[in-house]
C-alpha positions as CSV (number, residue, x, y, z in Angstrom):
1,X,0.0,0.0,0.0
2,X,1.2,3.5,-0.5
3,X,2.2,5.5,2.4
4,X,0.9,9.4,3.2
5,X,3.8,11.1,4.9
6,X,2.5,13.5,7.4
7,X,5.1,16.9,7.7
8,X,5.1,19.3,10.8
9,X,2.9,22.0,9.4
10,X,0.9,24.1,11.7
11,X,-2.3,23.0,10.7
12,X,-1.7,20.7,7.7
13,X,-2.8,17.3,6.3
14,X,-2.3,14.9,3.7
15,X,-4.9,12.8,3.5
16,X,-5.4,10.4,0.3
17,X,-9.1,10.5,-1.4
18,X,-11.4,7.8,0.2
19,X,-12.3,4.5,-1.5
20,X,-9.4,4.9,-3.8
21,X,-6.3,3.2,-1.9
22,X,-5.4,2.1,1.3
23,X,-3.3,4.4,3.3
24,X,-0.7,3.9,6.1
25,X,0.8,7.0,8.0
26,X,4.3,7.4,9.9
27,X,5.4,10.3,11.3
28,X,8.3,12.3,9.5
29,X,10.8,14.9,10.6
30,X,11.1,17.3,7.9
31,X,15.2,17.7,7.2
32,X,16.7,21.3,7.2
33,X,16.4,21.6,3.2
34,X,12.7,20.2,3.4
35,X,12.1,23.0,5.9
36,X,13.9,26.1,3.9
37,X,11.9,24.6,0.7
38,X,8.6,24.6,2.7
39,X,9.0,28.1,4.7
40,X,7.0,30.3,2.4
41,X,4.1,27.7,2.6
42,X,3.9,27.2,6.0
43,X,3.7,31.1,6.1
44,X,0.9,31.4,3.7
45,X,-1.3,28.6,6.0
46,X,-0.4,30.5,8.7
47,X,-2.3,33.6,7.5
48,X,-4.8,31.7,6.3
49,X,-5.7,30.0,9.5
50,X,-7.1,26.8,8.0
51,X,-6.2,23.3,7.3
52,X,-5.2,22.2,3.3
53,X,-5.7,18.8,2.2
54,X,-4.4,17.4,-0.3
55,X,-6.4,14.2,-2.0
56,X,-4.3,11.6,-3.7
57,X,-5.0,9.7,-6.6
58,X,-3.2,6.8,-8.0
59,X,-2.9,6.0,-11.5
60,X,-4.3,9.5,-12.7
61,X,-3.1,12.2,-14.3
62,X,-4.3,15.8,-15.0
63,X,-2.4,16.1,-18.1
64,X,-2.4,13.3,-20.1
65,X,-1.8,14.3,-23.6
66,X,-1.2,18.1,-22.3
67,X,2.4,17.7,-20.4
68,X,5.5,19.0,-22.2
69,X,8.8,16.9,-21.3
70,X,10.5,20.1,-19.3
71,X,8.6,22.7,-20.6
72,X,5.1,24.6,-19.6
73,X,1.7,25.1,-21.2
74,X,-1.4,27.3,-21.3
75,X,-2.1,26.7,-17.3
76,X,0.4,23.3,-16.1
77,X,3.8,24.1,-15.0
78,X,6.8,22.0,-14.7
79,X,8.2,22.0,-11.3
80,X,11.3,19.8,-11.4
81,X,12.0,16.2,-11.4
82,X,11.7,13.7,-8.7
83,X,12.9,10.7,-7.1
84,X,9.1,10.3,-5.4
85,X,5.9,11.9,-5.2
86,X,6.6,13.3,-2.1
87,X,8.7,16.0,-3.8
88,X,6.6,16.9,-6.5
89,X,3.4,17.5,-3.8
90,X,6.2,19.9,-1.5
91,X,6.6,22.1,-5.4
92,X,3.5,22.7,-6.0
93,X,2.6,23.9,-2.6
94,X,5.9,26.2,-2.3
95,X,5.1,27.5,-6.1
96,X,5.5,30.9,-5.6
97,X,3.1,33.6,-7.7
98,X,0.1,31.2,-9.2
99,X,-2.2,28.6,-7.3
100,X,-1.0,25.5,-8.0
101,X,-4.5,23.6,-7.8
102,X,-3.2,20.0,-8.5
103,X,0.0,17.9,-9.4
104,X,0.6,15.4,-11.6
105,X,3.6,13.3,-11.2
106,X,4.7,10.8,-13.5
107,X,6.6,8.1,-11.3
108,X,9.4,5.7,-12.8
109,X,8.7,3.1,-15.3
110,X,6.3,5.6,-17.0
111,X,6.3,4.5,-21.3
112,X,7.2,7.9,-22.0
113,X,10.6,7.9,-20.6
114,X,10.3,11.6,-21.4
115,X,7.9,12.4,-18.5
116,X,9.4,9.8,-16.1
117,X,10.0,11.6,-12.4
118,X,8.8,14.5,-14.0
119,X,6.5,16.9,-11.9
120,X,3.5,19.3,-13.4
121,X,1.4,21.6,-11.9
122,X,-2.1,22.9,-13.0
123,X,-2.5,26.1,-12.2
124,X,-6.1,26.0,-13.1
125,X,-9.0,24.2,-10.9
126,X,-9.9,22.0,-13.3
127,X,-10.6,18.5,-11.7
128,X,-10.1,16.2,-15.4
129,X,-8.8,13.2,-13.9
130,X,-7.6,10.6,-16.6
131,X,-6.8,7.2,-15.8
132,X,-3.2,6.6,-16.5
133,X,-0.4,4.2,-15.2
134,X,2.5,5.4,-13.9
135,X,1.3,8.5,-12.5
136,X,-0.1,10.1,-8.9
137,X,-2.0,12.9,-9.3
138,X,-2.5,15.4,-6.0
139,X,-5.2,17.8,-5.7
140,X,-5.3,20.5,-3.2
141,X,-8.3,22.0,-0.9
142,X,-7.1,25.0,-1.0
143,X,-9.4,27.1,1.0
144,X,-11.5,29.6,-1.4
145,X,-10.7,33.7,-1.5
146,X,-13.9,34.9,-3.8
147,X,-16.7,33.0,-5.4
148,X,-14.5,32.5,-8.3
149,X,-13.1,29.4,-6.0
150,X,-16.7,28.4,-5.7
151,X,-16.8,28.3,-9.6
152,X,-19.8,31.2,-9.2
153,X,-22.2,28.6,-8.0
154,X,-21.9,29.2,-4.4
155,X,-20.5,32.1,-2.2
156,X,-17.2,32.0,-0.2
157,X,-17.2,32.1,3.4
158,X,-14.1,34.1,3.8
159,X,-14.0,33.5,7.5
160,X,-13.9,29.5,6.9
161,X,-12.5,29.6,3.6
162,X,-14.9,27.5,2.8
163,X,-17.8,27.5,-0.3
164,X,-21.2,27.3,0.7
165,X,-22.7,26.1,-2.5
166,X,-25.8,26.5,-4.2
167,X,-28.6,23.3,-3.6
168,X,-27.8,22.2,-7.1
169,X,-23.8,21.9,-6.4
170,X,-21.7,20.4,-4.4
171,X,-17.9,19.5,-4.0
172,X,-15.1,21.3,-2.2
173,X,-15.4,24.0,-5.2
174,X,-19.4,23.6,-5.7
175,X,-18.5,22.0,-9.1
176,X,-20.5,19.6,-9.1
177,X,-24.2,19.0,-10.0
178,X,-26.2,17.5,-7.3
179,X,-28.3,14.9,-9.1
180,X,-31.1,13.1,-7.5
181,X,-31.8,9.4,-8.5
182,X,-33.5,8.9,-11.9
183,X,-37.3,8.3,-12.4
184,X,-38.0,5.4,-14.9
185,X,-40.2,7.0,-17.9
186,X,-38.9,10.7,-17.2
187,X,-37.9,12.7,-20.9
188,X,-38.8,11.9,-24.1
189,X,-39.1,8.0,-26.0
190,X,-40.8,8.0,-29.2
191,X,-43.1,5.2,-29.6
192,X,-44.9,4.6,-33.2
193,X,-46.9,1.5,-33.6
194,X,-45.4,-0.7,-31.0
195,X,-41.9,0.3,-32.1
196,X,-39.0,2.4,-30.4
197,X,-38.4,5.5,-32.4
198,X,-35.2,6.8,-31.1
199,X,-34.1,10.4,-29.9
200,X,-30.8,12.6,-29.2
201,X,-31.1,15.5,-26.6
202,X,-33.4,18.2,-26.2
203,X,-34.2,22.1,-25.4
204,X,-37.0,22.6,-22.9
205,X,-38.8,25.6,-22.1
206,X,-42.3,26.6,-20.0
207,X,-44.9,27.9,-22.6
208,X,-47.5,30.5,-22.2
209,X,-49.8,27.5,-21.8
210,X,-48.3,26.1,-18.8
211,X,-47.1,23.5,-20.8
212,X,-43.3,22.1,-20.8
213,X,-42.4,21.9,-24.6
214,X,-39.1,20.1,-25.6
215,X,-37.5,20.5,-28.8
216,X,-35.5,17.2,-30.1
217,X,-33.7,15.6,-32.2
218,X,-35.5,12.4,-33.7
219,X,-34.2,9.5,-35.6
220,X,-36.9,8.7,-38.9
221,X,-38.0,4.9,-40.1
222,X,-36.9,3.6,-36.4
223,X,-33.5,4.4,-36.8
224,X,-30.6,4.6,-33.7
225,X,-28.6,7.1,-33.1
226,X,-25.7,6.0,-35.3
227,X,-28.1,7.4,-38.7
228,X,-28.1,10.7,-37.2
229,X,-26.4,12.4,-40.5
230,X,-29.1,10.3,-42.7
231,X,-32.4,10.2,-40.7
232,X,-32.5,12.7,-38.2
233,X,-35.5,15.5,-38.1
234,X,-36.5,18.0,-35.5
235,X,-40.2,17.4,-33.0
236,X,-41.6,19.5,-30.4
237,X,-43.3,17.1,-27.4
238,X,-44.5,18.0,-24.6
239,X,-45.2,17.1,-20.4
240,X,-47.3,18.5,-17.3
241,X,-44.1,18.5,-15.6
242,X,-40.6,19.3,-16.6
243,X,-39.5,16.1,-15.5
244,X,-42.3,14.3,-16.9
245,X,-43.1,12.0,-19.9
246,X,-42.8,14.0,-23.3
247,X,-45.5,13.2,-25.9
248,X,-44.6,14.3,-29.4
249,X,-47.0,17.4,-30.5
250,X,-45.3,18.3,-33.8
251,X,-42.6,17.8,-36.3
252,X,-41.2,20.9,-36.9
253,X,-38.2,20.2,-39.8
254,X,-38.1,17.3,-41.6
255,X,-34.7,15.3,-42.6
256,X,-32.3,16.4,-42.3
257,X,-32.5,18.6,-39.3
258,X,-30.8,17.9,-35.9
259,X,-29.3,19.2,-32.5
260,X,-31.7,22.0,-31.8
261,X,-31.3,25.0,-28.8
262,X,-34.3,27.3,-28.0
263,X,-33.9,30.2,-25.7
264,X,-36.1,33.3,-25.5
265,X,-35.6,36.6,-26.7
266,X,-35.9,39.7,-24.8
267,X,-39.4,40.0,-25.5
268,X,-40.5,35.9,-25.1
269,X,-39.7,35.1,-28.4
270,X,-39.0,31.2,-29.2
271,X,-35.5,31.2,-30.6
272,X,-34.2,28.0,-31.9
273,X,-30.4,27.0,-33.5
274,X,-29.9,24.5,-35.2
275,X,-28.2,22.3,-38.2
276,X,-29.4,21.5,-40.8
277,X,-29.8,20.9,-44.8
278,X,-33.9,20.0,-45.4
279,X,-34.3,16.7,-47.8
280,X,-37.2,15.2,-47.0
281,X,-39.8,13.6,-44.5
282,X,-38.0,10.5,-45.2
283,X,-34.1,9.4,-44.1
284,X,-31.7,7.7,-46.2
285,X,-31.8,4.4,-44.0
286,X,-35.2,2.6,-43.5
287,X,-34.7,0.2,-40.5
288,X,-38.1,-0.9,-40.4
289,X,-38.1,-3.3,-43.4
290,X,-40.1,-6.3,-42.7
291,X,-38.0,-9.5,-42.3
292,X,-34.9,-7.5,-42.7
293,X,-34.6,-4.7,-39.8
294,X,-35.1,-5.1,-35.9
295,X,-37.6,-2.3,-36.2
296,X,-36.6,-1.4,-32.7
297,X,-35.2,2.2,-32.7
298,X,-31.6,0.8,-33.8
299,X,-29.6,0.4,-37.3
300,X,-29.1,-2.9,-38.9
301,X,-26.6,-4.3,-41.0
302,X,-28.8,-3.8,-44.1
303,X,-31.1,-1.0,-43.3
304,X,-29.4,1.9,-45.0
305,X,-28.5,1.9,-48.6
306,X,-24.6,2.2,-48.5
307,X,-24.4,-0.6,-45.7
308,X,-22.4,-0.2,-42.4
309,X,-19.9,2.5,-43.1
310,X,-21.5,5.5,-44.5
311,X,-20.3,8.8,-45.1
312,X,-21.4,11.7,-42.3
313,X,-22.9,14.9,-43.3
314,X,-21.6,16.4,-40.4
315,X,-20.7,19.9,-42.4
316,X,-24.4,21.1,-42.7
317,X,-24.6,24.7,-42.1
318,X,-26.4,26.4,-38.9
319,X,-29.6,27.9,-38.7
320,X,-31.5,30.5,-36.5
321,X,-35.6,30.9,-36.9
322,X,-37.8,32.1,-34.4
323,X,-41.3,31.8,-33.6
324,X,-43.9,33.4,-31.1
325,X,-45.8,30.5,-30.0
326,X,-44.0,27.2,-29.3
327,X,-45.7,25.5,-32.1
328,X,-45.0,28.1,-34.6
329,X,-44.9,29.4,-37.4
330,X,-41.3,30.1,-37.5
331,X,-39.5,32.7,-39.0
332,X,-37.6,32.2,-42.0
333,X,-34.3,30.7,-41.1
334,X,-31.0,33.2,-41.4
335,X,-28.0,30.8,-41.5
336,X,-25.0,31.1,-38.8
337,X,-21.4,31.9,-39.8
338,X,-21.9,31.7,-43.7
339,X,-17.9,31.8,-44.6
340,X,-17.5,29.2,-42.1
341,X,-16.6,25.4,-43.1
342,X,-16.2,22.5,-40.7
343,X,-17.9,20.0,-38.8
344,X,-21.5,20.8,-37.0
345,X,-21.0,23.8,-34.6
346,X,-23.2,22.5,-31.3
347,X,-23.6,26.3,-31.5
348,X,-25.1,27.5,-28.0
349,X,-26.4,30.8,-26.9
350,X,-27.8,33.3,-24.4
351,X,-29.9,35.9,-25.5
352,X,-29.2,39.1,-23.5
353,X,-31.9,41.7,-22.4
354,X,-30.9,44.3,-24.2
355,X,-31.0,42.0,-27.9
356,X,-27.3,40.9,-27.6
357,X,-26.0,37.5,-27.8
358,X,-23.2,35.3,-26.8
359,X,-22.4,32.0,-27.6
360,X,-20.4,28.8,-27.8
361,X,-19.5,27.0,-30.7
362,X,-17.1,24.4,-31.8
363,X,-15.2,23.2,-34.3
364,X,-13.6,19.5,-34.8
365,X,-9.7,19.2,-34.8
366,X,-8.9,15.7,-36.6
367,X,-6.4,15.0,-33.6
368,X,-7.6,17.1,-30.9
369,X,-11.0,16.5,-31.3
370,X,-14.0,18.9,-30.5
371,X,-12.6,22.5,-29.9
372,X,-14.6,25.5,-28.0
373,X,-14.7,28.8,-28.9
374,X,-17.0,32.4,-28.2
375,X,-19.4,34.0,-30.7
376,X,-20.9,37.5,-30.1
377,X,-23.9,39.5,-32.0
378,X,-25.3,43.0,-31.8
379,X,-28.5,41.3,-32.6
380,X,-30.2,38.3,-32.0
381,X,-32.5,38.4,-34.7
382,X,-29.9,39.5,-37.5
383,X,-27.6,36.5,-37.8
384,X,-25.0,38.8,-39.8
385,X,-24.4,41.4,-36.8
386,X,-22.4,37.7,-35.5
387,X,-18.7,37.3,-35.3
388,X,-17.2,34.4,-34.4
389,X,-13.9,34.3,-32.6
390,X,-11.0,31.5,-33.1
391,X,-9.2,32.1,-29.4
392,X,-9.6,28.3,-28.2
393,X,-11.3,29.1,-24.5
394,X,-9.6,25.4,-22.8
395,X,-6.7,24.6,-24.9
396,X,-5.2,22.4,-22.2
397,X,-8.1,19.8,-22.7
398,X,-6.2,17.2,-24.2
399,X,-8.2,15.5,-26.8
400,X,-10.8,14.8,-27.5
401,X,-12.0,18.0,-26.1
402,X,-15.5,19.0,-25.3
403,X,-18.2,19.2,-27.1
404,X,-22.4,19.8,-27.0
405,X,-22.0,23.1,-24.6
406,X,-25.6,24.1,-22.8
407,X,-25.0,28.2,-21.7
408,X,-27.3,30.2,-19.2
409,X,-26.9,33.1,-16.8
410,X,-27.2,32.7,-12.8
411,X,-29.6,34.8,-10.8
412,X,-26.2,36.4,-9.8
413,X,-25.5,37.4,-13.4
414,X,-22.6,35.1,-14.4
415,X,-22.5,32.7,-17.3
416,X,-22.0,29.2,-17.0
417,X,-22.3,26.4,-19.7
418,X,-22.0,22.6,-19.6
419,X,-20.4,20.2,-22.1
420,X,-20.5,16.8,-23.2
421,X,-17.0,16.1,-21.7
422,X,-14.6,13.6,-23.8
423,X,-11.2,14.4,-22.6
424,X,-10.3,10.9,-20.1
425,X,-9.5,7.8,-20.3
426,X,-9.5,6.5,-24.2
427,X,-10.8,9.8,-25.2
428,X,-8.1,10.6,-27.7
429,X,-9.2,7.9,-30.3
430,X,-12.3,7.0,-28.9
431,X,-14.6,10.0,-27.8
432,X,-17.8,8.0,-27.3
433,X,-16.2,6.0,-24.6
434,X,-16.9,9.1,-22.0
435,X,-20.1,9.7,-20.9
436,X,-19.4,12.5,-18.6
437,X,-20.3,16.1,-18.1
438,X,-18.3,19.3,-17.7
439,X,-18.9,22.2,-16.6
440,X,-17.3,25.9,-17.0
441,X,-18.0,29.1,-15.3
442,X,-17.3,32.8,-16.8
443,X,-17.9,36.7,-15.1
444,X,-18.3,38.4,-18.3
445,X,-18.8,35.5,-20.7
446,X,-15.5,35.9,-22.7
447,X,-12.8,34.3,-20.3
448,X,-14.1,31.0,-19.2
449,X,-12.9,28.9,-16.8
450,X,-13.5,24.7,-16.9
451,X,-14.0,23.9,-13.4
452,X,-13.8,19.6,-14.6
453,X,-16.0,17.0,-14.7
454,X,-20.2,17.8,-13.1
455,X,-21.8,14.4,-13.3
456,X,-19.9,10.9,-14.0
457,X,-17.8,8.6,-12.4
458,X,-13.9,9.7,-14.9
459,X,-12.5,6.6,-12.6
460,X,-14.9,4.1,-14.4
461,X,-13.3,2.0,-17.0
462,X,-16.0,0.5,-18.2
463,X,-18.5,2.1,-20.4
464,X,-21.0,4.2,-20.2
465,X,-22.7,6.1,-16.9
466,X,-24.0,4.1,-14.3
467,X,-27.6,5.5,-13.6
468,X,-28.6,4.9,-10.1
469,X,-32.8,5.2,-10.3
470,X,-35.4,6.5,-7.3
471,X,-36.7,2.6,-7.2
472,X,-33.0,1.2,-6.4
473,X,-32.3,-0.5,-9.8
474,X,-29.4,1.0,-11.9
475,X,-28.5,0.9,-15.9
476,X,-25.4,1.6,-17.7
477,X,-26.1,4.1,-20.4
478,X,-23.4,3.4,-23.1
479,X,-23.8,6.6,-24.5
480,X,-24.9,10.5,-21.8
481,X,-24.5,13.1,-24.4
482,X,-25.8,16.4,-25.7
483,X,-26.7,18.2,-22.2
484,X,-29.4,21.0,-21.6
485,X,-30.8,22.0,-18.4
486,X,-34.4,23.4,-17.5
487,X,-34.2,26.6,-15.2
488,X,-36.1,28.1,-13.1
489,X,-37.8,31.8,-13.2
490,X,-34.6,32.6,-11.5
491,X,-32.4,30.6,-13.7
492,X,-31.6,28.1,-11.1
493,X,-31.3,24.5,-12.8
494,X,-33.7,21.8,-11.7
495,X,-33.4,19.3,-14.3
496,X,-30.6,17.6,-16.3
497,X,-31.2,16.6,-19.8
498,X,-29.3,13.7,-21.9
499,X,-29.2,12.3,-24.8
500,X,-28.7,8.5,-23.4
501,X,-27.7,5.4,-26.4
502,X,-29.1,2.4,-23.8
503,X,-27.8,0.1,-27.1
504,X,-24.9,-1.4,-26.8
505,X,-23.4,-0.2,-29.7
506,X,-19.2,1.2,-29.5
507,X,-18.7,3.4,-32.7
508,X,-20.9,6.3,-32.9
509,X,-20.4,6.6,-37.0
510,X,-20.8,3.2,-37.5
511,X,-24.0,1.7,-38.5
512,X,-25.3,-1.6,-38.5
513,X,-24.8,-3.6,-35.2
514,X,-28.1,-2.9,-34.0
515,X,-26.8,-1.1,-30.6
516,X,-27.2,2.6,-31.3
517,X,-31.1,3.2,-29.5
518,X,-31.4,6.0,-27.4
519,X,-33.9,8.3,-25.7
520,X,-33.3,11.7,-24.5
521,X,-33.5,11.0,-20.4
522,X,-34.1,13.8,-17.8
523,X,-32.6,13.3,-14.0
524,X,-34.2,16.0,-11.5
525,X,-31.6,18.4,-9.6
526,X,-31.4,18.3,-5.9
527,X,-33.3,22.0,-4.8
528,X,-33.0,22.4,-1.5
């Protein structure tokens, strides 16, 4: 078992995180060189006042595909090499002008002989834990000096140093969402003459009518997910309750048409984004065909024309429209970003009250993956007042990235998104394999800040999310993607929203093995 040494700090601990190894502690004299090396820490806790733990992880890294041999980046710092851990953890608590929120340290007999005994810091909060061997990673409880520590969804308690979080976060830095147990039924699943008709995400928002109305993706002819570039269209359902079950009301663009966002304009208007390039009622793949297709809300080896490995039409252009009823008529659509050319661009806004906007988008990097960037407008409803700018906001997100971003403003007045996170454990090859969320946190919505992974277990190796439901019984999603949330009058959140592949299916752009179904699932957030 690894040993925690235990120095002769006022006030300081070293405890390793629970559930993760089995600890044994000896006392240690520091030596004169570990106490000169130490002074200007122990003088900063001293001020402070309070204790600073430090959780230890083994076998994870905070900069798998980030650290440079000897060298810094964007926000990780190289702080020496080491003969053991010990020595990197005593760096980044002495490193003098920055926070040094974590350390990586990659031990001996690492593959990358490069990084062996060397010793990174992040000087950013992120918690992105990524399974690796050869590696201890460290992160410190630093106690919090403005509600910037509390990643603006909590206040700091400057007298404890502590973050007194918001109902729907917790963690040491109130960065993550407090999910209560699923309900079986709650979200949206299609169901067209006996048969699963499968769905991908969806936008919700309270009508005039009292109504909850979510917009969705939808997979045509009984399609999975895995035909989204060939069969997807866009329906409006709608529930009693925003955690309820979702009926479909209307189709609202045929194929193809896919990952819609509706937000309201200043004065109520419906506002929806979306891709999209309109064919047809009817998608390229019919996986319905009797005695041929599972007819089941999945793809089949013979249900689309070109077989298993088709080619995506993931370069579709954005769209805005608007309506002022939930059911429409929509505007005529103004496309996003028309000099623009790359992969789908998940593009997510807020609509200011004064007719501004601001947004996320990304663009797909063939070997970092999905890439986040700002876009601003003078005017919501004229689509060529919008610039998009190419500053990457998390370029130490090793790939693949993130990707799906959700944005909304706090009753405090700061901007937050979520993300479909993919930067982990197999994430550089194989995105899909994460079904995580992220979560990021800005004060003027230009300079973000990724606080790390909201909802998932990163220390999983297997695939999927394990959903734990209200009855007891659990279910490994193999695919939690596309977040939104629904808010509250306030814009608190109060419900999650997934698009969740309950298939077994492993390659996203892959059709035919039958494993790609999904619904779009909603979890209720914890309130009080």
């Amino acid at each position: 078992p690894t040993r925690t040494r235990t120095r002769t700090r006022p006030r300081t601990r070293i405890r390793h995180a629970p559930t993760r190894t089995r600890t044994q502690a000896r006392a240690h004299t520091p030596s004169k060189e570990e106490t000169m090396a130490l002074a200007s820490t122990v003088a900063m806790l001293v001020v402070a006042a309070v204790a600073v733990d430090v959780k230890r992880y083994e076998s994870a890294s905070q900069v798998t595909n980030v650290a440079q041999p000897g060298g810094n980046t964007t926000t990780t710092r190289f702080l020496g090499a080491f003969d053991a851990v010990e020595g990197c953890e005593k760096a980044c608590l002495a490193l003098d002008g920055e926070r040094c929120w974590s350390y990586t340290f990659y031990t001996k007999g690492h593959p990358d002989g490069d990084l062996s005994s060397q010793c990174f810091g992040l000087v950013a909060p992120r918690f992105t834990p990524t399974p690796e061997n050869f590696t201890v990673t460290g992160v410190v409880q630093w106690p919090c000096r403005g509600d910037g520590d509390c990643s603006l969804n909590g206040a700091c308690q400057e007298d404890s140093g502590s973050c007194l979080c918001d109902p729907a976060w917790s963690g040491h830095r109130c960065e993550t969402l407090n999910l209560e147990p699923a309900v079986h039924g709650a979200g949206y699943r299609g169901v067209d003459g006996g048969h699963n008709t499968s769905s991908w995400g969806g936008a919700v928002l309270q009508g005039e009518d009292g109504l909850y109305h979510m917009w969705a993706a939808e997979m045509t002819e009984h399609c999975g997910i895995g035909a989204w570039s060939q069969n997807s269209r866009i329906i409006r359902a709608t529930a009693t309750t925003p955690g309820g079950e979702y009926t479909r009301a209307q189709v609202v663009y045929d194929v193809f048409s896919h990952e819609p966002e509706v937000v309201r304009g200043p004065d109520g208007e419906y506002v929806m984004f979306y891709t999209a390039d309109i064919r047809s009622k009817h998608g390229d793949c019919d996986c319905c065909q009797p005695g041929v297709s599972q007819c089941d809300g999945s793809t089949g080896p013979k249900d689309c024309p070109q077989g298993a490995n088709l080619t995506l039409r993931n370069d579709d252009a954005s769209w805005m429209s608007y309506a002022l009823r939930p059911e429409g008529p929509w505007s005529e659509p103004q496309q996003l970003f028309p000099g623009y050319h790359g992969s789908d661009t998940n593009f997510a806004p807020v609509i200011l009250p004064n007719g501004t906007i601001l947004g996320i988008w990304r663009d797909w990097d063939q070997d970092l993956g999905s890439r986040c960037f700002v876009a601003v407008g003078d005017y919501w409803n004229d689509t060529t007042t919008y610039t998009q700018y190419h500053k990457e906001l998390f370029p130490d997100l090793g790939a693949a990235g993130t990707e799906d971003p959700f944005l909304w403003v706090d009753p405090r007045g700061n901007f937050h998104a979520i993300f479909h996170h993919m930067y982990g454990y197999g994430s550089e090859d194989e995105w899909w394999l994460l079904a995580l969320g992220g979560h990021a946190f800005s004060e003027n919505g230009m300079d973000w800040t990724y606080s790390g992974v909201a909802w998932g277990d990163p220390f999983d190796l297997e695939r999927g999310d394990l959903v734990h439901y209200r009855d007891g019984e659990t279910f490994r999603m193999t695919r939690r993607e596309r977040p939104h949330l629904v808010l509250d009058s306030k814009g608190n959140p109060t419900h999650l929203i997934n698009a969740a592949q309950y298939g077994t299916g492993k390659i996203p752009t892959e059709v035919g093995d039958n494993g790609d179904a999904s619904f779009t699932m909603i979890q209720k957030i914890v309130q009080k």
